[in-house]
KOLPAZA-173181 format. One line per 8 residues: number of its first residue (from 1); their letters; for each residue x, y, z of C-alpha. Coordinates in nm, 4 decimals, padded with zeros to 6 digits. Example, Ala and Ser with C-alpha at 12.3 -4.5 7.8 and 13.67 -1.06 7.14 Angstrom:
1	AS	01.2300,-00.4500,00.7800  01.3670,-00.1060,00.7140
This chain:
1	XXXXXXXX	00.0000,00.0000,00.0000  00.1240,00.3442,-00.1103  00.1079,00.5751,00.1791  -00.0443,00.9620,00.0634  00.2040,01.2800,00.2209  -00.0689,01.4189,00.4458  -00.0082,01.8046,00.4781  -00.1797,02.0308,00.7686
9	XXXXXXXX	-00.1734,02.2959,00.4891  -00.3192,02.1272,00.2463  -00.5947,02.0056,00.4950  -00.6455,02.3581,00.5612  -00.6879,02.5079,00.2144  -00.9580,02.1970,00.1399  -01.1238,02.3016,00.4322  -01.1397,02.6195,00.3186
17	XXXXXXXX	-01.2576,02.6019,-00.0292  -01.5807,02.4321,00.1433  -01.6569,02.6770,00.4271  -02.0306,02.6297,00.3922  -02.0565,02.2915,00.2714  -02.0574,01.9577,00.4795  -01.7080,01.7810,00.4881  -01.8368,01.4863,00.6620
25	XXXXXXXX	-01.9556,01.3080,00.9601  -01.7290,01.2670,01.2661  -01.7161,00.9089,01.3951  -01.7973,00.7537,01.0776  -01.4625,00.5906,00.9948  -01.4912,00.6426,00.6269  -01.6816,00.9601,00.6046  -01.5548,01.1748,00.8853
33	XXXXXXXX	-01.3753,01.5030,00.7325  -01.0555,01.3577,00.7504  -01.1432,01.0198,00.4973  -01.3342,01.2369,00.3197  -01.0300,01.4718,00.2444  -00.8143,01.1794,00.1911  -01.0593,00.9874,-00.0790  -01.0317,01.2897,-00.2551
41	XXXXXXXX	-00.6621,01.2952,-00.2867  -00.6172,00.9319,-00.3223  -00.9322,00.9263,-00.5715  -01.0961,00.6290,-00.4130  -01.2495,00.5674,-00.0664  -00.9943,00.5938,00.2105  -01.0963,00.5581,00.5681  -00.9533,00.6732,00.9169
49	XXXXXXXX	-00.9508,00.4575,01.2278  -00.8080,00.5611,01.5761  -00.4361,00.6355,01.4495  -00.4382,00.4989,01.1185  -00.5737,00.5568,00.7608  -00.5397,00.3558,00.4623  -00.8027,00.2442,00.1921  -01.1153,00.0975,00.2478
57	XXXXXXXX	-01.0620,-00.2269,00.0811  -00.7117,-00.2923,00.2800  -00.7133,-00.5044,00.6084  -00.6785,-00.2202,00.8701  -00.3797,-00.3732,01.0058  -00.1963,-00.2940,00.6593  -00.3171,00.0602,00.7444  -00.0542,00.3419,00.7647
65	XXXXXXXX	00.0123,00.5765,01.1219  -00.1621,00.9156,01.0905  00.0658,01.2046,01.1203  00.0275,01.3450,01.5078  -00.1614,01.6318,01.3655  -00.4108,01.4476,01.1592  -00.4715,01.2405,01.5022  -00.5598,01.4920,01.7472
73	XXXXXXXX	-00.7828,01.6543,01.5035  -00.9841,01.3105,01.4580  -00.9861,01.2690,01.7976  -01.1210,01.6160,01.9037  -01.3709,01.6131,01.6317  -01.5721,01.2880,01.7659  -01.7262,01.5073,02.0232  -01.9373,01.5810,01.7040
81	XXXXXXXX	-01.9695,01.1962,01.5914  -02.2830,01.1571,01.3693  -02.3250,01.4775,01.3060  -02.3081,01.6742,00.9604  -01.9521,01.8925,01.0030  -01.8974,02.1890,00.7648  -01.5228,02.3287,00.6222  -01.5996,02.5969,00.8897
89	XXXXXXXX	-01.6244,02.3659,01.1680  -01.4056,02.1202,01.0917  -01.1000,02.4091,01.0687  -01.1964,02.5511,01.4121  -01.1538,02.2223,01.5301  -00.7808,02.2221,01.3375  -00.7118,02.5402,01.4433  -00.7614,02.3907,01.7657
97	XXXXXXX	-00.5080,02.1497,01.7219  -00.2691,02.4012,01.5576  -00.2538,02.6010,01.8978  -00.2440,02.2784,02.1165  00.0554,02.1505,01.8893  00.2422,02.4822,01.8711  00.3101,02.5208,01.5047
């Protein structure tokens, strides 16, 4: 499995471009923000899962570690699990995670 080069900038500028519009659904391991962004760089349905990401049809145990980053922001998003998140939600959250993380 080809791992993707996940970038907190390029996260952010996604995010961006869809203020208003939903990015996906916290807590759903293949459609929370994070997968969602993913799929659309990988062009085919990735998921997320506690640490890890990789493509939905691998065996999660061939997935790959999430950068530290891409973690935190998964975690702190489930307080929103099942819920429709918008760009502008989903970047407060990784703004969030930007202070925590000092960058």
């Amino acid at each position: 499995m080809g791992e993707l080069l996940l970038s907190f900038e390029h996260f952010v500028k996604w995010l961006c471009e869809r203020e208003q519009e939903i990015v996906g659904y916290p807590g759903i391991w293949l459609n929370d923000p994070l997968s969602e962004w993913i799929s659309s760089l990988a062009g085919r349905v990735w998921g997320t899962d506690d640490k890890f990401y990789g493509p939905a049809s691998y065996d999660t145990r061939l997935w790959a570690w999430l950068p530290r980053w891409a973690y935190l922001f998964r975690q702190w998003s489930e307080k929103h699990a099942y819920r429709p998140m918008t760009g502008e939600q989903a970047f407060a959250i990784l703004a969030d995670v930007e202070r925590h993380m000092g960058f």
